[in-house]
C-alpha positions as CSV (number, residue, x, y, z in Angstrom):
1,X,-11.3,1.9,-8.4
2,X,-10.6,5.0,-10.7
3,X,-12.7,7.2,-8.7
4,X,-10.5,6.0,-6.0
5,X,-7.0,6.5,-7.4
6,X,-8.6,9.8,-8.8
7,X,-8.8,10.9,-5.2
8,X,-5.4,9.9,-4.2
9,X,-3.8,12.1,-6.7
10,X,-6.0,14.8,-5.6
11,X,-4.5,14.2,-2.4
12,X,-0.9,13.8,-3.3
13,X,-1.2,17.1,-5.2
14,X,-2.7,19.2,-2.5
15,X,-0.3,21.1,0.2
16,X,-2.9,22.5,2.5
17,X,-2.2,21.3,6.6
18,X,-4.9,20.7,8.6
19,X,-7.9,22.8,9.5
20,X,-6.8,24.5,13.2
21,X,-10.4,25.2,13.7
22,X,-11.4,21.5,13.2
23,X,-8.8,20.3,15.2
24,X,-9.4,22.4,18.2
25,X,-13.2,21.2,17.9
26,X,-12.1,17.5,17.4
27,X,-10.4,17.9,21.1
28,X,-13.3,18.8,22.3
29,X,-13.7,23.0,21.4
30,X,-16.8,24.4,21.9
31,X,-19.8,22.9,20.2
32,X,-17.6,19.9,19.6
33,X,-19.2,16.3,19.2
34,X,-18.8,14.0,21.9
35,X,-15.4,12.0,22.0
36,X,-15.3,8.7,23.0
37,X,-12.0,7.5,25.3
38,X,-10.7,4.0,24.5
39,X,-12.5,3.1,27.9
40,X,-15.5,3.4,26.1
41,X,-14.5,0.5,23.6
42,X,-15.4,-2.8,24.2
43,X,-14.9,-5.8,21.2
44,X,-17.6,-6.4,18.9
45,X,-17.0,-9.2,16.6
46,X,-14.4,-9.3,15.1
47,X,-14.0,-5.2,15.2
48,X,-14.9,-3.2,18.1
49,X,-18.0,-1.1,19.6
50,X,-16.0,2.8,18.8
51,X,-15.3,1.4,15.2
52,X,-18.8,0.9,14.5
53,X,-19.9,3.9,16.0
54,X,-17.2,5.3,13.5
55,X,-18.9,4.2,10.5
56,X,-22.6,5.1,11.1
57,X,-20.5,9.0,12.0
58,X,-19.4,8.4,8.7
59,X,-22.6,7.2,7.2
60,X,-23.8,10.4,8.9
61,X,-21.6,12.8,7.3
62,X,-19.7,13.5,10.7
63,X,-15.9,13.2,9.8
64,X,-15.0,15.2,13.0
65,X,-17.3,12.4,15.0
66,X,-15.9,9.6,12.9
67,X,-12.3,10.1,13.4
68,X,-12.4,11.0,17.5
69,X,-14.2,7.8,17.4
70,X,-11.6,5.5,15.3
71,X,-9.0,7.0,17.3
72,X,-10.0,5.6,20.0
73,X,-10.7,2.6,18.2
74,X,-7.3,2.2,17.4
75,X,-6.1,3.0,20.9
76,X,-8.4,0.6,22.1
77,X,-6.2,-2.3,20.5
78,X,-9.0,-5.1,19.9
79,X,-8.1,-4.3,16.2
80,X,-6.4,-2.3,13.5
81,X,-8.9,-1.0,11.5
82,X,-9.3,1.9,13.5
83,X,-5.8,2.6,12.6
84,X,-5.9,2.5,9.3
85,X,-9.4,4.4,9.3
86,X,-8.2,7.0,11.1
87,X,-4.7,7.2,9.2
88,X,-6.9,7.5,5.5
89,X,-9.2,10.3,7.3
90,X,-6.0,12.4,8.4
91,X,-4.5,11.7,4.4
92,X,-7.3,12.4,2.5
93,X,-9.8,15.1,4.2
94,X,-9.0,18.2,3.0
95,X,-10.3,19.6,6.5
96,X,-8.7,17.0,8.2
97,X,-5.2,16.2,7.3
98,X,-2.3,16.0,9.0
99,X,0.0,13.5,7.2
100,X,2.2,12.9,10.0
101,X,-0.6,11.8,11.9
102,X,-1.8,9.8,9.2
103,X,1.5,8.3,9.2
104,X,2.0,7.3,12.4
105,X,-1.4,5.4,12.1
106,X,-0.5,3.3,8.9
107,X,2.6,2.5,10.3
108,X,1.0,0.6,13.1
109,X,-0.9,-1.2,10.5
110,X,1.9,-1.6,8.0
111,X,3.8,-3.5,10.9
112,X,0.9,-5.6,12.1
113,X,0.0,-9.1,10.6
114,X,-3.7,-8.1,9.4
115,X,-3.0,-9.5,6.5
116,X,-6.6,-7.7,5.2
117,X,-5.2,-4.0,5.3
118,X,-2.0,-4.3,6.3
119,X,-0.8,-3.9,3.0
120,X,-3.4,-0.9,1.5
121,X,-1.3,0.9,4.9
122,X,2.1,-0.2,3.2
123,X,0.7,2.1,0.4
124,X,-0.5,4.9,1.5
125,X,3.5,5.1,3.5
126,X,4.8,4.7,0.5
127,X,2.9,7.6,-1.3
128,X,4.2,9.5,1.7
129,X,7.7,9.0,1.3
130,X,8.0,9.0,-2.6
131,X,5.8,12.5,-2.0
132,X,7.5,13.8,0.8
133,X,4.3,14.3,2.6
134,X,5.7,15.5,6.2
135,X,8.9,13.7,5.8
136,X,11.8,14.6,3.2
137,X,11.2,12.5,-0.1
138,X,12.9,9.1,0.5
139,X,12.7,6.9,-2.4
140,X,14.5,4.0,-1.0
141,X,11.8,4.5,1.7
142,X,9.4,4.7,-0.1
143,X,10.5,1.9,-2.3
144,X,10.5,-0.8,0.3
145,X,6.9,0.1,1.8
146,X,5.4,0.1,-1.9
147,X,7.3,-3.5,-1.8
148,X,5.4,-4.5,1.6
149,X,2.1,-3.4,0.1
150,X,2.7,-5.9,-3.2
151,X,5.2,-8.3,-2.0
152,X,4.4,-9.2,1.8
153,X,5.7,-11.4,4.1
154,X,3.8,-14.3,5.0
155,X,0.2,-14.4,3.8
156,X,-0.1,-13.5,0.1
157,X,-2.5,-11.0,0.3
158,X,-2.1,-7.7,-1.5
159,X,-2.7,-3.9,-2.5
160,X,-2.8,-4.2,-6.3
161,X,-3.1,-0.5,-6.4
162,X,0.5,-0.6,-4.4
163,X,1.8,-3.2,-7.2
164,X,1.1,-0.4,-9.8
165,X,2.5,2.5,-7.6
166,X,5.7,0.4,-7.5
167,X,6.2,-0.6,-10.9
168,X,6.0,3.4,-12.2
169,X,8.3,4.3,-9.2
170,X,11.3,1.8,-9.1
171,X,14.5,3.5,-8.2
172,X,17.6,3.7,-10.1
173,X,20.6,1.9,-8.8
174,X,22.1,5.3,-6.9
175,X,18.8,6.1,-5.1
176,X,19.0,2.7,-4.0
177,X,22.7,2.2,-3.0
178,X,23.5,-0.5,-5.4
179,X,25.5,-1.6,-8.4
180,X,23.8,-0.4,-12.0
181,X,24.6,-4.4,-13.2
182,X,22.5,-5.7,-10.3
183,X,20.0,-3.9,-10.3
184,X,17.0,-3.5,-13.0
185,X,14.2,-1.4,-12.5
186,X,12.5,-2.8,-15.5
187,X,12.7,-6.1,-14.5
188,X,11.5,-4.8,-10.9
189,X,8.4,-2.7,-12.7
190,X,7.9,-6.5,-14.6
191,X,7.3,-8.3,-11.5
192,X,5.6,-5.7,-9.6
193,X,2.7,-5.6,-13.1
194,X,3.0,-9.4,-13.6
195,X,1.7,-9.3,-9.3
196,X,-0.7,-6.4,-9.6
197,X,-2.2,-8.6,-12.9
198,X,-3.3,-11.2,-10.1
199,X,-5.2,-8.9,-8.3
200,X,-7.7,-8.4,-11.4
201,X,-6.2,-5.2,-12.6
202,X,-5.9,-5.9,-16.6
203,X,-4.5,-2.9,-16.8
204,X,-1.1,-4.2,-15.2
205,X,-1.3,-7.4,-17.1
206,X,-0.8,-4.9,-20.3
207,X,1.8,-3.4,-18.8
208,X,3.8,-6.2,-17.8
209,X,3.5,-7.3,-21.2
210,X,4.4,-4.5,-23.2
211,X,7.5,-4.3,-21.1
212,X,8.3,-7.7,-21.8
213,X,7.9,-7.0,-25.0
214,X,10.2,-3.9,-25.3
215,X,12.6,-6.1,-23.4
216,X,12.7,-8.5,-26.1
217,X,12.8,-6.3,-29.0
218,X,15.8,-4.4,-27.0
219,X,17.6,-7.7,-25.7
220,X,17.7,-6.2,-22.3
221,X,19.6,-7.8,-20.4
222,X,17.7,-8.4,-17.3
223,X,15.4,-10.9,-19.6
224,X,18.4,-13.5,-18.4
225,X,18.3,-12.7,-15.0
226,X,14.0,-13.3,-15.0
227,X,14.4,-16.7,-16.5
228,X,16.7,-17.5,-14.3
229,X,14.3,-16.5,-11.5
230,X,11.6,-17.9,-12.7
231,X,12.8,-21.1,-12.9
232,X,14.7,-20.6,-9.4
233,X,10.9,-20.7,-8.2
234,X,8.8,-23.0,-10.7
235,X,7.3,-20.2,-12.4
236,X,8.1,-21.8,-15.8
237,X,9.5,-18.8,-18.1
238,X,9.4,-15.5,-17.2
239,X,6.7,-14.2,-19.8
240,X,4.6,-17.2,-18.4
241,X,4.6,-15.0,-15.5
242,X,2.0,-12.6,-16.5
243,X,-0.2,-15.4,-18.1
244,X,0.1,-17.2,-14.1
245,X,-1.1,-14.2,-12.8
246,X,-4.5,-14.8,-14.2
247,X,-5.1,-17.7,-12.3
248,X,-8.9,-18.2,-11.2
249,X,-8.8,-20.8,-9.1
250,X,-7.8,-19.0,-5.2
251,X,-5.1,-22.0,-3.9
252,X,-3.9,-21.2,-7.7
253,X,-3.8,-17.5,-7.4
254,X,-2.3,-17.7,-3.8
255,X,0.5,-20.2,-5.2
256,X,1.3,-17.9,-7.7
257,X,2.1,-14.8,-5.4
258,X,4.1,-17.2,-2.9
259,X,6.4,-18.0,-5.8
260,X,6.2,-14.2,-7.2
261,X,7.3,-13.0,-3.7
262,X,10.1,-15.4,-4.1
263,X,11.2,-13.9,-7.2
264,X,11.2,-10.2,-6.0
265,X,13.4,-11.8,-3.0
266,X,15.7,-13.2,-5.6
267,X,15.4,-9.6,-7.3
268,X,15.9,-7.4,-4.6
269,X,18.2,-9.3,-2.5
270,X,21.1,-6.5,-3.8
271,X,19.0,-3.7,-1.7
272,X,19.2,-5.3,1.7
């Protein structure tokens, strides 16, 4: 996982575009590998013959191979992880990116109710909007994929890493078009730990705590509002949110981010 996030901010801090040369021979320039059409895609599983044939390019060391081949994966349709394959190849090869591109791809994902990736797509959108990565910087944008990635709709399933992204990046009330009394990035940052905490990342349990306690020591106000909340959903108290979080039972864990997602609801409902 750190090697992982060690990437990402490799990523986020590099400006280079893509490689022209690379592109031309991913359409098919001289000496190009073989692209497969949709056409050639037929379901496998629960995946799809070009996304396999993706991964052993991969396997191969053939990133040129492997993305022609999840592209057509993901315009295929039998599944999204061609998409979202294919969007992480265009964000973080150096040869390879194009962050519109990349985009384009997660969005499809984002939207979609693969409830397995969906939300890792929601992330990588959001880095591209709080980074300005072929868009202007939008942190309301970027703010409400971030959310998607850590608070979804329908099945609980998340991006932990997006849960921590979001609770270091909460926008203040002007960035988000809203009162300063309703709206509490701490509180926000809380929930968004407290929910990164279930997804086995101590890391964010600590953090939700030392924020509670710095709220406490502080009197913050929004410490009100999160009881409040917490009860609204049966969560108990709002520090017994971070010790919920913990859960190791699945049902229990799952229950847990149902009611969390409530809470954000409750949270967020200022911001539309």
């Amino acid at each position: 996982m750190r090697m992982i996030w060690a990437v990402l901010v490799m990523v986020i801090a590099a400006s280079a575009g893509p490689n022209p040369a690379i592109a031309g021979s991913a359409r098919g320039g001289a000496g190009a590998t073989a692209i497969q059409a949709p056409s050639d895609c037929t379901r496998d599983a629960n995946v799809d013959s070009c996304w396999r044939a993706a991964v052993q390019a991969e396997k191969r060391g053939d990133a040129v191979a492997a993305l022609a081949a999840y592209e057509a994966s993901c315009a295929a349709g039998f599944q999204m992880g061609g998409c979202y394959e294919a969007g992480k190849i265009y964000f973080l090869n150096a040869t390879l990116r194009d962050y519109g591109r990349s985009k384009a791809r997660m969005v499809r994902v984002c939207q979609s109710d693969d409830v397995g990736i969906a939300p890792y797509a929601c992330k990588y959108l959001g880095i591209i909007y709080q980074k300005g990565l072929s868009v202007k910087p939008q942190p309301g944008q970027a703010f409400s994929y971030l959310a998607r990635s850590c608070f979804p709709n329908g099945e609980p399933f998340i991006d932990g890493g997006g849960c921590e992204l979001l609770g270091n990046h909460v926008p203040d009330a002007d960035a988000m078009e809203v009162a300063d009394d309703v709206w509490h990035p701490d509180y926000i940052a809380y929930l968004a730990f407290a929910m990164g905490c279930s997804d086995d990342m101590a890391a964010q349990c600590n953090q939700a705590k030392a924020l509670y306690r710095r709220a406490v020591a502080e009197s913050a106000g929004w410490l009100a509002r999160c009881a409040e909340d917490a009860d609204a959903v049966a969560l108990g108290g709002c520090e017994d949110m971070v010790g919920s979080a913990s859960a190791d039972d699945h049902e229990a864990r799952q229950a847990f981010r149902l009611a969390m997602v409530r809470a954000f609801r409750r949270a967020t409902d200022y911001a539309g």
